[in-house]
C-alpha positions as a printed Julia matrix, in Angstrom:
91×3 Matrix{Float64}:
   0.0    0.0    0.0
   1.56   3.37  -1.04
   2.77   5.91   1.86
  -0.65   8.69   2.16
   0.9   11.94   1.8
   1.1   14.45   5.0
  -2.19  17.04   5.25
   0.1   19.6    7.03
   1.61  22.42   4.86
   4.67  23.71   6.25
   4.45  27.27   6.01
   1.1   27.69   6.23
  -0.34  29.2    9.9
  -2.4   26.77  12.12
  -5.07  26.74  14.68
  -4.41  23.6   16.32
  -6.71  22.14  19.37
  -4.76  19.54  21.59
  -6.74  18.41  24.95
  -5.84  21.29  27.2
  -4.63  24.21  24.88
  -5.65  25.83  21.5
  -2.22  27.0   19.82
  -2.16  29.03  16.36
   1.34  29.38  14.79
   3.56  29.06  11.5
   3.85  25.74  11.08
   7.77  25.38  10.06
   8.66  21.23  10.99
   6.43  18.16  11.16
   8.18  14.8   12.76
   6.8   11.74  13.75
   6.06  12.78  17.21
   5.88  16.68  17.32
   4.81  19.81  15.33
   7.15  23.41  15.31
   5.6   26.43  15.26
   7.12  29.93  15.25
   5.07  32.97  15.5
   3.1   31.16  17.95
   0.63  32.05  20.72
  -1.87  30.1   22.88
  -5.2   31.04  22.0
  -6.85  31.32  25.96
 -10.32  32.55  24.92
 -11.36  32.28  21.23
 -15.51  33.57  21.88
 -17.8   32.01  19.61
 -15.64  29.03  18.09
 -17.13  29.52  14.92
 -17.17  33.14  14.62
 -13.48  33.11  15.31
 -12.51  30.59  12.11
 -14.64  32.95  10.12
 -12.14  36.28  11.24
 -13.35  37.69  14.94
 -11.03  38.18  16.99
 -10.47  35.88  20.02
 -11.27  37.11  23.42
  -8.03  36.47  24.9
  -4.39  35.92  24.12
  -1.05  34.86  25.49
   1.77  34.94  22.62
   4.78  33.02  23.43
   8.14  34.92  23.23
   8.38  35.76  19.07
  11.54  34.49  18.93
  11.05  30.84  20.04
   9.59  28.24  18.03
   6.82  25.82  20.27
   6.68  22.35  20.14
   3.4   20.44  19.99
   3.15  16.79  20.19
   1.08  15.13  18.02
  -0.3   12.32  20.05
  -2.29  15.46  21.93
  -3.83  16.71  18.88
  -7.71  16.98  18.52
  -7.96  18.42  15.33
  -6.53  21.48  13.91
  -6.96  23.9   10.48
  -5.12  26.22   8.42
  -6.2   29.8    9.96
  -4.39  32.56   8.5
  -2.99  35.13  10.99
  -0.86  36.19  13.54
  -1.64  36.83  17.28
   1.21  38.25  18.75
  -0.17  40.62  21.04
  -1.34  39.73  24.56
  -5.12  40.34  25.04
């Protein structure tokens, strides 16, 4: 059976929901086990989940420091989907 190709995009900016913590970053490195992101912040408070995917503005958030990439590991991810943007201003 042929290898299925990866869904992520490197490049491309990601809301991603893992059990405790929504994270939205450039997505720069995919391994087996973990997912990179730079420009990254922790999304505390989107409001309205849907409103937010369609472009509101989330209630609160806590960027991490702009010059550090975040490390996500995959076996904690719910789901996640490409959400152009950058949050990195705390709110």
């Amino acid at each position: 059976m042929p290898k299925a190709q990866s869904p992520w995009n490197v490049g491309k900016q990601y809301l991603i929901r893992t059990v405790t913590m929504i994270q939205h970053g450039t997505l720069v490195m995919v391994t087996d086990h973990e997912l990179v992101l730079e420009k990254a912040a922790w999304i505390a408070d989107t409001g309205r989940f849907a409103d937010f995917l369609m472009g509101k503005e989330p209630n609160e958030v806590e960027p991490f420091p702009q010059d550090r990439q975040v490390i996500v590991g995959r076996g904690a991810v719910i789901d996640a989907v490409e959400l152009p943007g950058v949050f990195n201003v705390q709110k």
